[in-house]
Structures are given as structure tokens and as C-alpha cells.
N, C-alpha and C positions, 0 to 999 in steps of 0.2 A: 634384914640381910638380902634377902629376893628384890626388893624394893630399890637396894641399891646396884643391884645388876640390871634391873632395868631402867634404872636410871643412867646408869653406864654406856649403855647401848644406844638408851636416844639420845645421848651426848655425842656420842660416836656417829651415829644417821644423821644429828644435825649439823655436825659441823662439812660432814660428806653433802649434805645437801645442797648446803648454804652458802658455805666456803671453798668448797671440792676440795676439802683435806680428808685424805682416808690416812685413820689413826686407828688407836687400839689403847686405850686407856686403861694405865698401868695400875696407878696408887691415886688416887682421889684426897688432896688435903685439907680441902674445905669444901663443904656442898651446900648450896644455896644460900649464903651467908647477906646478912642484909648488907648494901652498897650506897641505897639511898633510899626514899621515900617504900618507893615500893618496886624497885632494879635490887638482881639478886645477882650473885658471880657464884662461880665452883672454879676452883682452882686444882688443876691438876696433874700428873704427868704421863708422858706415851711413853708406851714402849722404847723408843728409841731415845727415851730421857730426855725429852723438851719439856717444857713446864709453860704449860697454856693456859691462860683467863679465860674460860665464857661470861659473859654478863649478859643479862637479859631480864627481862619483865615487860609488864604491858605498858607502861609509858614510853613516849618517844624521846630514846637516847638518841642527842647529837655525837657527834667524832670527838669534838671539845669536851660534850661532859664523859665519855668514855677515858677520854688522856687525863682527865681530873678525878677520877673514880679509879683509876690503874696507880696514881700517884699516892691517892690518902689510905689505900689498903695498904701501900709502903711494897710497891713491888714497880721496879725498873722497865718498859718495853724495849723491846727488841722491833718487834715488827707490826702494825696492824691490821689483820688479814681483810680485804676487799672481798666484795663477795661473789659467789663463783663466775666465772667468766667476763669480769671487765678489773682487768688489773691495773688501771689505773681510774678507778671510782671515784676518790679523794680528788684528783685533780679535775675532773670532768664536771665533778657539782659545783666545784670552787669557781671552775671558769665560768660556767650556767650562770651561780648567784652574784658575780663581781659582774658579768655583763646585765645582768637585771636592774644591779644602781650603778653601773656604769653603761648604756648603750650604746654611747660614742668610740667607744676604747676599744682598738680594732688590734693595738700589740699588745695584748696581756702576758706578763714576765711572771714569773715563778713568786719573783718575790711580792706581785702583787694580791696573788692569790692565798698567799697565807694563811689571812685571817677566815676568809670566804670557803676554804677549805673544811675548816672546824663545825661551819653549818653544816656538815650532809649527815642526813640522818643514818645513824648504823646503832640499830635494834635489831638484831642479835649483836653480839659483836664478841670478835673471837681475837687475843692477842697473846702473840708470843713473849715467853718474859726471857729478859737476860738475867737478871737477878733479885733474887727479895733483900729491899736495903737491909735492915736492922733485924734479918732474922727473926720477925712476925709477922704475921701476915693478918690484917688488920679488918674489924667489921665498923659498921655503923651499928652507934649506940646511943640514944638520947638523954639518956642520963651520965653516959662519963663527962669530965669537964671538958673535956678536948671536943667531943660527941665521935670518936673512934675507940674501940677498946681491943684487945688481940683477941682472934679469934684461934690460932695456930701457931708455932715455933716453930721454924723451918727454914732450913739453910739451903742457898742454892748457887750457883753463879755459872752462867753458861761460860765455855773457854772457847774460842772461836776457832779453829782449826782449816788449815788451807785446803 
């Protein structure tokens, strides 16, 4: 029980560190749930009722396999938070690594950066959910047939409000 309140709190200090979100971490529905090799997520909600991923571990997650790891847990994004103070990080790496194999390419458009986007590394990585599809919320397992098995039951669906 101790163990999970300080684990609560360095949830809360890193995503303030990292992300410059100050939260307060309400209900915790998964904690440390395996994601992939060795990348773990906690799933959980704030105070003010949003329902946020962390994932993390020591191997280097790219953007791509985070948006691939937010999909097979069976949970919808909303937003993927950049990390503190450069709000648009995503586009910055995408331009960097499209002019690395492109050098000549002096109008880079949105739509060219797409791909080049999904390379930036984001290890921590912290994302807002609109909804868990099918009402579980899903781990890596090696032995189910799929290799996902439910880790949690839980229903959610952000309503967007003006």
C-alpha cells in the first residue's frame, strides 16, 4: 500500500518534470503492466477525470511504437504530450530527420513529414486517452494466442465540452 503512494507521487513529479503537467493522481487502473519486451505503461486518472498512459522502460521508445503500444492495449488517443517546453517536438524531429535524407528539400510540407515524425524518440512518454475501445484494457503476454491478454475492465469515453 506505501509502495503504491509512492509510486503515485513519482508518477505525479515525473510527469511535472517531463511534461510540465501538474496533476494529482486520482485512481490508478493499471500499474506497470507489461507493453512490450521490456516497456511498461500505468494507466490512470487525475483528479480532474482525464485518463492518462505513461509508458516507460529503459529501451528506446520511438512516437510510432508508442502510437502502436497505445493501440494494442485497446485504448484511443487524444493527445501526445511533448515534452516540457518545446510544443511542437514531433514536428521539429520530423523536419531534422526528412532534411537528413532529404538535404536538397528546402519546402518541407506537413504532409511530407509524416512518416519522419514517428522517428523522434519519446521515452518517457505520457498520453492522453479519449476512450478505451472494448472496455479492457489490454497487457503483453507471450503465451496468449493473440500475445495480448486483459489486464483490467474499464469503461471510459472523454465528452468533449466547449
Amino acid at each position: 500500500m506505501n509502495g503504491d503512494i509512492y509510486d503515485d507521487l513519482a508518477l505525479e513529479r515525473s510527469c511535472k518534470e517531463l511534461f510540465g503537467m501538474d496533476i494529482e493522481v486520482a485512481k490508478v487502473i493499471v500499474r506497470n503492466i507489461d507493453v512490450g519486451r521490456s516497456a511498461k505503461a500505468t494507466v490512470f486518472l487525475t483528479k480532474k477525470k482525464q485518463l492518462l498512459c505513461y509508458i516507460h522502460g529503459p529501451t528506446r521508445l520511438l512516437y510510432g511504437d508508442v502510437k502502436k503500444v497505445i493501440s494494442r492495449i485497446g485504448l484511443k488517443a487524444e493527445l501526445y504530450m511533448p515534452p516540457k517546453g518545446r510544443p511542437h517536438y514531433f514536428d521539429e524531429v520530423g523536419r531534422e530527420k526528412f532534411t537528413e535524407v532529404f538535404p536538397g528539400r528546402h519546402d518541407v510540407s506537413e504532409s511530407d513529414i509524416v512518416y519522419y515524425r514517428t522517428l523522434a524518440p519519446y521515452s518517457p512518454a505520457l498520453v492522453m486517452i479519449s476512450e478505451v475501445r472494448d472496455g479492457h484494457i489490454y497487457m503483453a503476454d507471450s503465451d496468449a494466442r493473440t500475445g495480448w491478454r486483459a489486464a483490467a475492465k474499464f469503461t471510459y469515453r472523454r465528452i468533449k465540452t466547449s
